[in-house]
N, CA, C and O atoms as a Maestro MAE file, in Angstrom:
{
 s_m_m2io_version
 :::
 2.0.0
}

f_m_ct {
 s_m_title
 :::
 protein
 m_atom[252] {
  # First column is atom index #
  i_m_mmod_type
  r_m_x_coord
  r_m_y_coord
  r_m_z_coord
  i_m_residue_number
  s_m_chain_name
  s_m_pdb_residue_name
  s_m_pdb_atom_name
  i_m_atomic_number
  :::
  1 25 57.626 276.566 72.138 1 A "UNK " " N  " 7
  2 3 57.218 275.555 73.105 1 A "UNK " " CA " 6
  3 2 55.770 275.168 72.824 1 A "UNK " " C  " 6
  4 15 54.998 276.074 72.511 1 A "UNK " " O  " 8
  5 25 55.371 274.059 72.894 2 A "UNK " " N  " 7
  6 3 54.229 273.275 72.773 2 A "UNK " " CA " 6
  7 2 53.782 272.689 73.836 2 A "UNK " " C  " 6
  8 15 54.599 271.980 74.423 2 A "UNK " " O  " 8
  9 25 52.068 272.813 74.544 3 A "UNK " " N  " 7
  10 3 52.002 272.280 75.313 3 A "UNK " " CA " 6
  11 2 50.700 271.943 75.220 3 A "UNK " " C  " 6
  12 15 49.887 272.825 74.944 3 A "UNK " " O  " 8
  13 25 50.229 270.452 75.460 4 A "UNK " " N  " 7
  14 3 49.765 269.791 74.749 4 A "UNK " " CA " 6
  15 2 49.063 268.807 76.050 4 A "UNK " " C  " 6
  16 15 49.792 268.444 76.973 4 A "UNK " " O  " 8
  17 25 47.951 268.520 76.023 5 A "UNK " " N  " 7
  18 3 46.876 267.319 77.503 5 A "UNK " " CA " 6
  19 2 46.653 265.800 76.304 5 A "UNK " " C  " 6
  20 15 45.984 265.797 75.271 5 A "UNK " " O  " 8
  21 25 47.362 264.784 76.821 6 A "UNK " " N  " 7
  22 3 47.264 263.902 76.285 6 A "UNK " " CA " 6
  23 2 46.976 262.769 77.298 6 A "UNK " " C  " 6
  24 15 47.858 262.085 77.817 6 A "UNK " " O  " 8
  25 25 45.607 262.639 77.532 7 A "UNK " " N  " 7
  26 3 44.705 261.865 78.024 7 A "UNK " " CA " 6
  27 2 44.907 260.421 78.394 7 A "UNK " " C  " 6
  28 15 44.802 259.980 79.539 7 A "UNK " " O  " 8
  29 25 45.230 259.671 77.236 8 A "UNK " " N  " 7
  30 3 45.655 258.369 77.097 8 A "UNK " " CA " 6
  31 2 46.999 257.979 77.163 8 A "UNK " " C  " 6
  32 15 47.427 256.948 76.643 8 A "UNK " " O  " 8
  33 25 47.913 259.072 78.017 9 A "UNK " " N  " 7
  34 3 49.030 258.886 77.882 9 A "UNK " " CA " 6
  35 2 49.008 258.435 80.220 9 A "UNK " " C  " 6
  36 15 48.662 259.149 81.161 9 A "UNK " " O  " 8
  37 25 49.475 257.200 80.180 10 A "UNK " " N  " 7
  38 3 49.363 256.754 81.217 10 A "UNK " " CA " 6
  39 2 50.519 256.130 81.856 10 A "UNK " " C  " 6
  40 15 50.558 256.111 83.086 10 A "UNK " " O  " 8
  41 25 51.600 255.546 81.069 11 A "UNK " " N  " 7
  42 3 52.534 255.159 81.920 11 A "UNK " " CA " 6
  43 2 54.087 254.989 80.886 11 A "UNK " " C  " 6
  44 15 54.293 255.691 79.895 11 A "UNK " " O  " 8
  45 25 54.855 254.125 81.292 12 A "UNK " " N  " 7
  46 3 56.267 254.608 80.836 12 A "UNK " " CA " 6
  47 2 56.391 254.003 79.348 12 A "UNK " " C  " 6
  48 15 57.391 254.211 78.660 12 A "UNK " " O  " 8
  49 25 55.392 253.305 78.948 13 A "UNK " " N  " 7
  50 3 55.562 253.185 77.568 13 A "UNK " " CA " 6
  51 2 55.254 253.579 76.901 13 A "UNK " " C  " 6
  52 15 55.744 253.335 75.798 13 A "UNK " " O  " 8
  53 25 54.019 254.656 77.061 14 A "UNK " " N  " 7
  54 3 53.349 256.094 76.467 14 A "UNK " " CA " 6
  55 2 54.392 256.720 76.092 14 A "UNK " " C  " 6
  56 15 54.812 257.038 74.980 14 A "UNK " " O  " 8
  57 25 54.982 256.949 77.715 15 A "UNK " " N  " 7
  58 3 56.006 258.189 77.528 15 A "UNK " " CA " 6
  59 2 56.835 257.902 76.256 15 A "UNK " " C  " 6
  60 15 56.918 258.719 75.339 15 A "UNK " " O  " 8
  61 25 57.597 256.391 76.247 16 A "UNK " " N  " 7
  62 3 58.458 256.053 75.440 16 A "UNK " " CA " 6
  63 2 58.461 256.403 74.233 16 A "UNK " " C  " 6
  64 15 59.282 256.914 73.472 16 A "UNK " " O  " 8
  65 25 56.795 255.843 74.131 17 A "UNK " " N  " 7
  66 3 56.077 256.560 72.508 17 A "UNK " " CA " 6
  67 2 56.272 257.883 72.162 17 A "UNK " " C  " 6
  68 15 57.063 258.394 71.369 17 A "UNK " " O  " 8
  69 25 55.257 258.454 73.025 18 A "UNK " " N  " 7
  70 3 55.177 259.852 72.657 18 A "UNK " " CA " 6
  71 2 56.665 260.447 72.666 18 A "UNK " " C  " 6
  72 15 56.859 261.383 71.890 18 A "UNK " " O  " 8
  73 25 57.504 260.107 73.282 19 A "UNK " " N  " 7
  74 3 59.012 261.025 72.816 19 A "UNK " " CA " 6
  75 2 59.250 260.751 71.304 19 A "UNK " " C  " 6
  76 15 59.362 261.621 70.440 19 A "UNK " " O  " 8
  77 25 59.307 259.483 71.131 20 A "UNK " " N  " 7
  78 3 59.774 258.493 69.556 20 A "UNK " " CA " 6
  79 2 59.273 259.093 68.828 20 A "UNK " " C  " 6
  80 15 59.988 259.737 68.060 20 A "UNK " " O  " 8
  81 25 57.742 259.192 68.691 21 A "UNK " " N  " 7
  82 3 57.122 260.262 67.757 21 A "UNK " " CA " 6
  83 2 57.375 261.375 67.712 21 A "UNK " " C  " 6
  84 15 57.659 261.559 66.529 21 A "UNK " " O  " 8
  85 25 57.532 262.888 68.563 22 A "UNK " " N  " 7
  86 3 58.056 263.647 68.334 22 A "UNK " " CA " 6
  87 2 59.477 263.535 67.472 22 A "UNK " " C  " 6
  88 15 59.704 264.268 66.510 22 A "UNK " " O  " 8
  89 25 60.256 262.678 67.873 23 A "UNK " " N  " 7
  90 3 61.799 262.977 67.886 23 A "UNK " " CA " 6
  91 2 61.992 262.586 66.093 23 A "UNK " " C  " 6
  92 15 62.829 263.129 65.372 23 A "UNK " " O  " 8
  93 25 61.053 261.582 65.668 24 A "UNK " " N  " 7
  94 3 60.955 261.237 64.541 24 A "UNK " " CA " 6
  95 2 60.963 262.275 63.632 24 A "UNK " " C  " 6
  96 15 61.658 262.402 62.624 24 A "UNK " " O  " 8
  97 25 59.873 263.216 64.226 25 A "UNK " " N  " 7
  98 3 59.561 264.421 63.580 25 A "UNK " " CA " 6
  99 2 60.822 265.691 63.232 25 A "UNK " " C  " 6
  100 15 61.048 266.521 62.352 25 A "UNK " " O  " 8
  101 25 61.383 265.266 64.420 26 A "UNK " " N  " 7
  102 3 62.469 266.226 64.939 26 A "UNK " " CA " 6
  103 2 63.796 265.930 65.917 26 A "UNK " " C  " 6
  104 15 64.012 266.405 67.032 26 A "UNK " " O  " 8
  105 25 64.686 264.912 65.077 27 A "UNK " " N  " 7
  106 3 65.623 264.585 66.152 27 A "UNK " " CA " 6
  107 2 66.350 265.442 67.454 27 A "UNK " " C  " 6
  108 15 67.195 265.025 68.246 27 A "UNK " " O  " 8
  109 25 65.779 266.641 67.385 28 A "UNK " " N  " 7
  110 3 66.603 267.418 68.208 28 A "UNK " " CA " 6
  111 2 65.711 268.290 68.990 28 A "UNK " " C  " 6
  112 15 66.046 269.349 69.520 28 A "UNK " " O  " 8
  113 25 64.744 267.840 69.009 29 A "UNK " " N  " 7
  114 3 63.440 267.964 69.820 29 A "UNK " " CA " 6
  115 2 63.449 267.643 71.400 29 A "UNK " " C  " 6
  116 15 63.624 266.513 71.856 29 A "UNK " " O  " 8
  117 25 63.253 268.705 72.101 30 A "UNK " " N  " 7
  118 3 63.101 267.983 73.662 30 A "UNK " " CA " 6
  119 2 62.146 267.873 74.212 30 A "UNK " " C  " 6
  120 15 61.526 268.933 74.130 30 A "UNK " " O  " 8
  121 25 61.470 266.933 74.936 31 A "UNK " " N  " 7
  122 3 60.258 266.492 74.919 31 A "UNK " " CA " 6
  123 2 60.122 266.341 76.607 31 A "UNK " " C  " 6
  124 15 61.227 266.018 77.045 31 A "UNK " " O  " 8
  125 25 59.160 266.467 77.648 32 A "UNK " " N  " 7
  126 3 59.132 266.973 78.733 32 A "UNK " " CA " 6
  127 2 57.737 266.158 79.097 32 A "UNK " " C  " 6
  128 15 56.742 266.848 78.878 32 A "UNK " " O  " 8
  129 25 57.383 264.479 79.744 33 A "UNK " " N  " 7
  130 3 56.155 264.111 79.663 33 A "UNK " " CA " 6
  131 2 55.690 264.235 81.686 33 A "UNK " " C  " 6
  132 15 56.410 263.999 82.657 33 A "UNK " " O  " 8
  133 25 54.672 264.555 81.639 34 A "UNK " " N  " 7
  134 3 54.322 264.765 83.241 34 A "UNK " " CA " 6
  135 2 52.789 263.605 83.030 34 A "UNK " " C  " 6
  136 15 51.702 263.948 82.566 34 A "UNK " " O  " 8
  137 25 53.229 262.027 83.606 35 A "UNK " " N  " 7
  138 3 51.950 260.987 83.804 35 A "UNK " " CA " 6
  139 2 51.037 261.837 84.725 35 A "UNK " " C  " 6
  140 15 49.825 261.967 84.556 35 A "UNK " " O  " 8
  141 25 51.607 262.279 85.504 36 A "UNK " " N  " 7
  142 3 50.204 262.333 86.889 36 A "UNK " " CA " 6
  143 2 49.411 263.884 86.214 36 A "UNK " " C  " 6
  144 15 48.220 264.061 86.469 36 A "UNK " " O  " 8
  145 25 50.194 264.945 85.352 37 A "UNK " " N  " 7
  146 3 49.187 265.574 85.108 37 A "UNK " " CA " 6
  147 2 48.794 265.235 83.117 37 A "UNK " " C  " 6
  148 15 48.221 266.136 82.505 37 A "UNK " " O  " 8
  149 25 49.067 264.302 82.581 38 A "UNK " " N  " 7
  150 3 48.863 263.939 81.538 38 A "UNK " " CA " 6
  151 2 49.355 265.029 80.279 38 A "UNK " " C  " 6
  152 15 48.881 265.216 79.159 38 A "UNK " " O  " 8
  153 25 50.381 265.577 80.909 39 A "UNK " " N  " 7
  154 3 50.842 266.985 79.915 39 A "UNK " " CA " 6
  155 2 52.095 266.278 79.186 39 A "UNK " " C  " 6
  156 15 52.740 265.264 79.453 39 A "UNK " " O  " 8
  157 25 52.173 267.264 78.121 40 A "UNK " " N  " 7
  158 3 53.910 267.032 77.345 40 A "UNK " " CA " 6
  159 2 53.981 268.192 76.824 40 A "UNK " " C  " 6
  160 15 53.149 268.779 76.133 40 A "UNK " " O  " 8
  161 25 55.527 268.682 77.351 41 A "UNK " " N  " 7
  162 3 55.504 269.693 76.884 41 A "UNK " " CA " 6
  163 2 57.007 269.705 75.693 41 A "UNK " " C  " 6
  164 15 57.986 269.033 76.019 41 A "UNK " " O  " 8
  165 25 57.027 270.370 74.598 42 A "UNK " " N  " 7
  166 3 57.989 269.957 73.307 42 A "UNK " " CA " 6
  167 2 58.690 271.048 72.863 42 A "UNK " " C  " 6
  168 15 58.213 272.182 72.887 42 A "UNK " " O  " 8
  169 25 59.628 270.828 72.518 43 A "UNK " " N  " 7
  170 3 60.364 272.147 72.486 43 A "UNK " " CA " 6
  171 2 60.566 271.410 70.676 43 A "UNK " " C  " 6
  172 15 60.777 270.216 70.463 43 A "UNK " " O  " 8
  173 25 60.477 272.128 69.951 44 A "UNK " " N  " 7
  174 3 60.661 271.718 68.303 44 A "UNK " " CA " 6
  175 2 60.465 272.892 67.501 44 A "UNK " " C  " 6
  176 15 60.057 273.980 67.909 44 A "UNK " " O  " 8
  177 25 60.986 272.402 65.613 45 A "UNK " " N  " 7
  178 3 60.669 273.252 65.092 45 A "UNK " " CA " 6
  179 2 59.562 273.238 64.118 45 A "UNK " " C  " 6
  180 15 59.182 274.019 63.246 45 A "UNK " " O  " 8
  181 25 59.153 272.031 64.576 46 A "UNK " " N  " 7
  182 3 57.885 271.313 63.870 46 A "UNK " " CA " 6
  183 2 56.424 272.322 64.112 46 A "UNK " " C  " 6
  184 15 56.489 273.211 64.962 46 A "UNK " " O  " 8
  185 25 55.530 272.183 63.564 47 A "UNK " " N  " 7
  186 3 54.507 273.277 63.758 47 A "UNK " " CA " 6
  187 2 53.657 272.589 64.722 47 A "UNK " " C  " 6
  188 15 53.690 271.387 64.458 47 A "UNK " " O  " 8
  189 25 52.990 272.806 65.617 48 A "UNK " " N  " 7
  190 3 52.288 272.334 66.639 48 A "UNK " " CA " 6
  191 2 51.206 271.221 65.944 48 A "UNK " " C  " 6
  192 15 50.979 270.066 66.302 48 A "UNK " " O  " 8
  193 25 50.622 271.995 64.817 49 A "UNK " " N  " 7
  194 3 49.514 271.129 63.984 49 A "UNK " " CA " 6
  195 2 50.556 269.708 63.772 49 A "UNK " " C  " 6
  196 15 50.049 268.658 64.165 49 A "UNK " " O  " 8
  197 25 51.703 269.633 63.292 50 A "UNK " " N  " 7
  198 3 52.561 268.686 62.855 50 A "UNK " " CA " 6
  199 2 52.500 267.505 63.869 50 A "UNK " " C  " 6
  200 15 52.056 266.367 63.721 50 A "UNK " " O  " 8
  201 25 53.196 268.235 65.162 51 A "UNK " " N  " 7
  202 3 53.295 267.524 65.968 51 A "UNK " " CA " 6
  203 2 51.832 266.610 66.731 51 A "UNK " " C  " 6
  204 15 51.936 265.559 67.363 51 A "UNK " " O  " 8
  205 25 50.494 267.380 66.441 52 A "UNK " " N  " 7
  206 3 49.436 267.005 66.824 52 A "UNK " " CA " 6
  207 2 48.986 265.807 66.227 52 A "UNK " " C  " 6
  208 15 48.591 264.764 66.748 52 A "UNK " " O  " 8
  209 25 49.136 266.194 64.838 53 A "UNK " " N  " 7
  210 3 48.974 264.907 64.256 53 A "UNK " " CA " 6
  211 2 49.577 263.673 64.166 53 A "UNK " " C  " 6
  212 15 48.931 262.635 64.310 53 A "UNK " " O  " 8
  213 25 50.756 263.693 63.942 54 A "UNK " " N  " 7
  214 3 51.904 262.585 64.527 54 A "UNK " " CA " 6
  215 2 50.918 261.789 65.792 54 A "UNK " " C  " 6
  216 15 50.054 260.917 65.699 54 A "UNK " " O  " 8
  217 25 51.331 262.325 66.657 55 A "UNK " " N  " 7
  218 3 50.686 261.764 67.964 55 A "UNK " " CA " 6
  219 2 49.094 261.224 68.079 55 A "UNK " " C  " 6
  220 15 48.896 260.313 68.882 55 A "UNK " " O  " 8
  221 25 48.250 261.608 67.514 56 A "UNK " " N  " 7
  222 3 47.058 261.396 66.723 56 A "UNK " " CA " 6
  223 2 47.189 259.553 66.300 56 A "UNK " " C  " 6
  224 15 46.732 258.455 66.618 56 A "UNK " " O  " 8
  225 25 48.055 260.146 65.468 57 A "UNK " " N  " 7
  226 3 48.349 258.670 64.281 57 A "UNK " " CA " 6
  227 2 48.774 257.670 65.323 57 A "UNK " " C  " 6
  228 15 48.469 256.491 65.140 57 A "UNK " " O  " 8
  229 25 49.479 258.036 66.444 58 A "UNK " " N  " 7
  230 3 49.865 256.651 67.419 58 A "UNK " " CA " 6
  231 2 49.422 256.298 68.251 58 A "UNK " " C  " 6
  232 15 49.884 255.405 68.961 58 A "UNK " " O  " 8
  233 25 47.971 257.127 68.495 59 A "UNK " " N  " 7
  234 3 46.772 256.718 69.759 59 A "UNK " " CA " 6
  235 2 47.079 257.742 71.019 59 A "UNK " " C  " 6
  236 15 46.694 257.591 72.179 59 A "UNK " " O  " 8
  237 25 48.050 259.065 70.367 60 A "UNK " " N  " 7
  238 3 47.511 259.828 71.673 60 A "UNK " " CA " 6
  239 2 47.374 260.872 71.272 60 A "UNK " " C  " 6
  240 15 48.238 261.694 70.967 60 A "UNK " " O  " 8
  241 25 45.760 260.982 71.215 61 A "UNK " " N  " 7
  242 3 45.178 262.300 70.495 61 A "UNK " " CA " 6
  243 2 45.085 264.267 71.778 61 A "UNK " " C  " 6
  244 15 44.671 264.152 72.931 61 A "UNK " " O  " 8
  245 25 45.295 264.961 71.521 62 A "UNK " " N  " 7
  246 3 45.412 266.100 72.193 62 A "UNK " " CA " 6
  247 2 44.257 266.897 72.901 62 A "UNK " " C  " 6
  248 15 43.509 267.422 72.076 62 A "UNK " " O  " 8
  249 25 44.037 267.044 73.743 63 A "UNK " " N  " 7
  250 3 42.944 267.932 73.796 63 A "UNK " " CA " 6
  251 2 43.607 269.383 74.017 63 A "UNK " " C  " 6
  252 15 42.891 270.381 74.105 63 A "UNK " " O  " 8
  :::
 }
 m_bond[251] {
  # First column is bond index #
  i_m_from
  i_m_to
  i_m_order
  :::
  1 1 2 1
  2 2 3 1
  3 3 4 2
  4 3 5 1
  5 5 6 1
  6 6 7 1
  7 7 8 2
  8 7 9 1
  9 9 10 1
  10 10 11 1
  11 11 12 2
  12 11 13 1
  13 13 14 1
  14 14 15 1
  15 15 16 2
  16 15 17 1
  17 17 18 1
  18 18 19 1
  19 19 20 2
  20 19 21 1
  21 21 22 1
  22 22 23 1
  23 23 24 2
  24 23 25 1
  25 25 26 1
  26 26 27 1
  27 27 28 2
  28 27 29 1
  29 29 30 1
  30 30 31 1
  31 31 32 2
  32 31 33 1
  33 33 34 1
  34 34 35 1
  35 35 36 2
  36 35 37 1
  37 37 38 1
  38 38 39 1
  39 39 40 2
  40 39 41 1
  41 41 42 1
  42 42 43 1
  43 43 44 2
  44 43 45 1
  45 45 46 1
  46 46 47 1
  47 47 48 2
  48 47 49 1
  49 49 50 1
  50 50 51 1
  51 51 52 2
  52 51 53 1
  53 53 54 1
  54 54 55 1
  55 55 56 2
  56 55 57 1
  57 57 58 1
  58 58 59 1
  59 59 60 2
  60 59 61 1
  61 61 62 1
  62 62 63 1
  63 63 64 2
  64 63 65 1
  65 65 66 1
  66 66 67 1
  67 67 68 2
  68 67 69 1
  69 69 70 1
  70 70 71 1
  71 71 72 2
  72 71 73 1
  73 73 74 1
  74 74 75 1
  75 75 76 2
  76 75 77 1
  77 77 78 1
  78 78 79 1
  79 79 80 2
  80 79 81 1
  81 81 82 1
  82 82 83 1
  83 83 84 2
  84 83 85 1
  85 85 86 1
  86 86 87 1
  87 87 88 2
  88 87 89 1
  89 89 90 1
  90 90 91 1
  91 91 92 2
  92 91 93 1
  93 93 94 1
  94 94 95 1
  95 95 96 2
  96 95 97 1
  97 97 98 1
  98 98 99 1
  99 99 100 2
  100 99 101 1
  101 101 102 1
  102 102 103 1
  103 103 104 2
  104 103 105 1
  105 105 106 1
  106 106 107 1
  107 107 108 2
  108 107 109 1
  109 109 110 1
  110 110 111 1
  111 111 112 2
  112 111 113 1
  113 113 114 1
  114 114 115 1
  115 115 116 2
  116 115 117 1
  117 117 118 1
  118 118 119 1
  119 119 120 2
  120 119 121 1
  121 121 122 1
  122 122 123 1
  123 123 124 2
  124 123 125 1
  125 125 126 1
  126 126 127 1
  127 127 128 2
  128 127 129 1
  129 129 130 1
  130 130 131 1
  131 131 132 2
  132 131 133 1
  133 133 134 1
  134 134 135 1
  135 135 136 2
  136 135 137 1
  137 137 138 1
  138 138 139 1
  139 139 140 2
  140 139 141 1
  141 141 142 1
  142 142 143 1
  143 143 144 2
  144 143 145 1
  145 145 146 1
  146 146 147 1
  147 147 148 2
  148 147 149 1
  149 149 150 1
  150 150 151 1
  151 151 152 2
  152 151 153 1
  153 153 154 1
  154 154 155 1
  155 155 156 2
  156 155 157 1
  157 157 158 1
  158 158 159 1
  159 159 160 2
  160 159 161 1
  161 161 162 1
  162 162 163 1
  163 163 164 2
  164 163 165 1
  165 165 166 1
  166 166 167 1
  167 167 168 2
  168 167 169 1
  169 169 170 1
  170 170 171 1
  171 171 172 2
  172 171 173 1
  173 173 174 1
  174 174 175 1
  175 175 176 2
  176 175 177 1
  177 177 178 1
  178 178 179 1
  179 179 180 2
  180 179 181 1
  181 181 182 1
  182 182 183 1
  183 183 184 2
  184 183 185 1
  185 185 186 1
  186 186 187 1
  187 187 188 2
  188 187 189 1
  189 189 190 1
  190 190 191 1
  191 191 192 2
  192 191 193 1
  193 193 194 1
  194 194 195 1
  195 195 196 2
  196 195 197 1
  197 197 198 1
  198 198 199 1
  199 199 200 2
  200 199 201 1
  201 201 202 1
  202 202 203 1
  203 203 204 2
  204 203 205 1
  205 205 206 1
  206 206 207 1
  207 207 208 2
  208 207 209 1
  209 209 210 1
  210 210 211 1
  211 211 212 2
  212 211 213 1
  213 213 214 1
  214 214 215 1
  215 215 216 2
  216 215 217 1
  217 217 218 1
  218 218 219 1
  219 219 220 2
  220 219 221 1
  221 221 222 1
  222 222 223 1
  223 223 224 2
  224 223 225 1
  225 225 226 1
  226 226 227 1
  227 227 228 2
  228 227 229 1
  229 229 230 1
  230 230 231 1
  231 231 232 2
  232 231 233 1
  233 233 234 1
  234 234 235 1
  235 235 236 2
  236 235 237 1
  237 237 238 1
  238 238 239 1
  239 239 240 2
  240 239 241 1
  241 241 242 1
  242 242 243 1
  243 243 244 2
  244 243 245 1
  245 245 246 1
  246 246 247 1
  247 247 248 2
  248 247 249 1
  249 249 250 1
  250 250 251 1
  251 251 252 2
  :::
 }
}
């Protein structure tokens, strides 16, 4: 499990994103986004660094 504060992630087309990107990574990836506390949490077999960067590359960087 991966859990991950993504700042710039604000409403339902974030979300849309940020799943797409994971899932890209990992079609069988489940992806868990919470707007009001800016979290996502990912269930994959991708390495966390993997997944960090992905998301990086599409404007929603991790703290």
């Amino acid at each position: 499990m991966i859990e991950l504060t993504l700042p710039d992630m604000t409403c339902g087309h974030c979300v849309k994103t940020v799943t797409g990107t994971v899932q890209k990574l990992d079609a069988a990836a489940q992806v868990q986004c919470d707007l009001a506390t800016h979290t996502v949490r990912i269930e994959t077999t991708q390495s966390a660094e993997t997944v960090k960067q992905a998301l990086a590359e599409e404007g929603y960087p991790a703290r």
